[in-house]
C-alpha positions as CSV (number, residue, x, y, z in Angstrom):
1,X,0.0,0.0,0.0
2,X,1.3,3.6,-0.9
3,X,1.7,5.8,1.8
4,X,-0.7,8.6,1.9
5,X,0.8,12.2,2.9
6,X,-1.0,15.8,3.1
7,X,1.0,18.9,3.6
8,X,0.2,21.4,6.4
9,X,1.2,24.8,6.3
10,X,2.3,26.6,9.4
11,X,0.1,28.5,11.2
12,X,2.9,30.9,11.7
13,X,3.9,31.0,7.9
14,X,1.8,34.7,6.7
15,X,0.1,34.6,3.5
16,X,2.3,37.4,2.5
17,X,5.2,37.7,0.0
18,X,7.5,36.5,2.7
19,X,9.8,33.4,2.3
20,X,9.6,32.0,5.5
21,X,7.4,30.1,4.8
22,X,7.0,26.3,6.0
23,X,5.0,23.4,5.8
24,X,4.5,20.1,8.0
25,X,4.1,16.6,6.6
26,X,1.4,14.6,7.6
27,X,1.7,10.6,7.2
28,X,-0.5,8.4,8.8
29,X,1.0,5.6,11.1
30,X,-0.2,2.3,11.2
31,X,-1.0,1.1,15.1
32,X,1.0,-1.2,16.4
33,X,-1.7,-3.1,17.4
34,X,-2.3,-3.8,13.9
35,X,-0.4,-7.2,13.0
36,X,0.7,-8.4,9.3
37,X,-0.9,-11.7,10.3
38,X,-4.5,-11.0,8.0
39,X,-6.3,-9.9,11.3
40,X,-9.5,-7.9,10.7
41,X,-8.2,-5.5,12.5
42,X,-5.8,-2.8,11.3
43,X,-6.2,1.3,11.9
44,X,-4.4,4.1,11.2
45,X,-4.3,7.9,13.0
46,X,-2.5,10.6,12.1
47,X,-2.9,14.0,14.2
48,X,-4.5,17.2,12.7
49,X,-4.7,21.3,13.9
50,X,-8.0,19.9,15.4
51,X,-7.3,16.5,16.8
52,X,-7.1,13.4,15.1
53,X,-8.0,11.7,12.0
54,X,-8.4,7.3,11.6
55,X,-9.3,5.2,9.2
56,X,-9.0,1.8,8.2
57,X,-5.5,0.3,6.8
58,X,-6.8,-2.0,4.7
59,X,-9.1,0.0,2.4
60,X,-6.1,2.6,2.1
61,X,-7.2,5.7,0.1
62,X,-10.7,4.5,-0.3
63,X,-11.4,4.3,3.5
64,X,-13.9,6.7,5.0
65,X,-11.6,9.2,7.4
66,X,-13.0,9.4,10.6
67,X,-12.5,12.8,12.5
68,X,-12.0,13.0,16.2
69,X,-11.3,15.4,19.1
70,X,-8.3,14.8,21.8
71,X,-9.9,13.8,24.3
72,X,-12.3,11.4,21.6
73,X,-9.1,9.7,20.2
74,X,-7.8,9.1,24.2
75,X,-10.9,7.6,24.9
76,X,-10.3,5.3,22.3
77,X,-7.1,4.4,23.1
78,X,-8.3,3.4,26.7
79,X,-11.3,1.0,25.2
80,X,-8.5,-0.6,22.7
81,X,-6.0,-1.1,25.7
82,X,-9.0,-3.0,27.6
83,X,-10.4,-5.2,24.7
């Protein structure tokens, strides 16, 4: 699968004629959780300006992107650590 990046420009970086200008990569990484063994189960997150975006590893670019808060994607964490 071909790993999917989006650029994020700096909040800092002034939509002026100014060269300082910079951007941030954003790749999503695969959970560890998530084995190479063909289990069902296999997510990826990457963080935004907002929070956190997942979706599932499997379906790659076609996966639906699921948006979620801070304190949404900790919450999630904590279920996965118990199941």
């Amino acid at each position: 699968m071909a790993e999917f990046t989006s650029w994020r420009k700096s909040s800092r970086s002034a939509n002026s004629a100014q060269a300082d200008c910079v951007e941030c990569c954003q790749t999503w990484r695969k959970s560890t959780r998530s084995s190479n063994s063909g289990q069902a189960d296999c997510v990826e997150a990457r963080n935004t300006t907002t929070g956190f975006q997942v979706r599932d590893s499997k379906l790659g670019h076609d996966s639906p992107v699921f948006d979620l808060s801070a304190s949404d994607f900790t919450g999630l964490l904590r279920v996965a650590d118990h199941a």
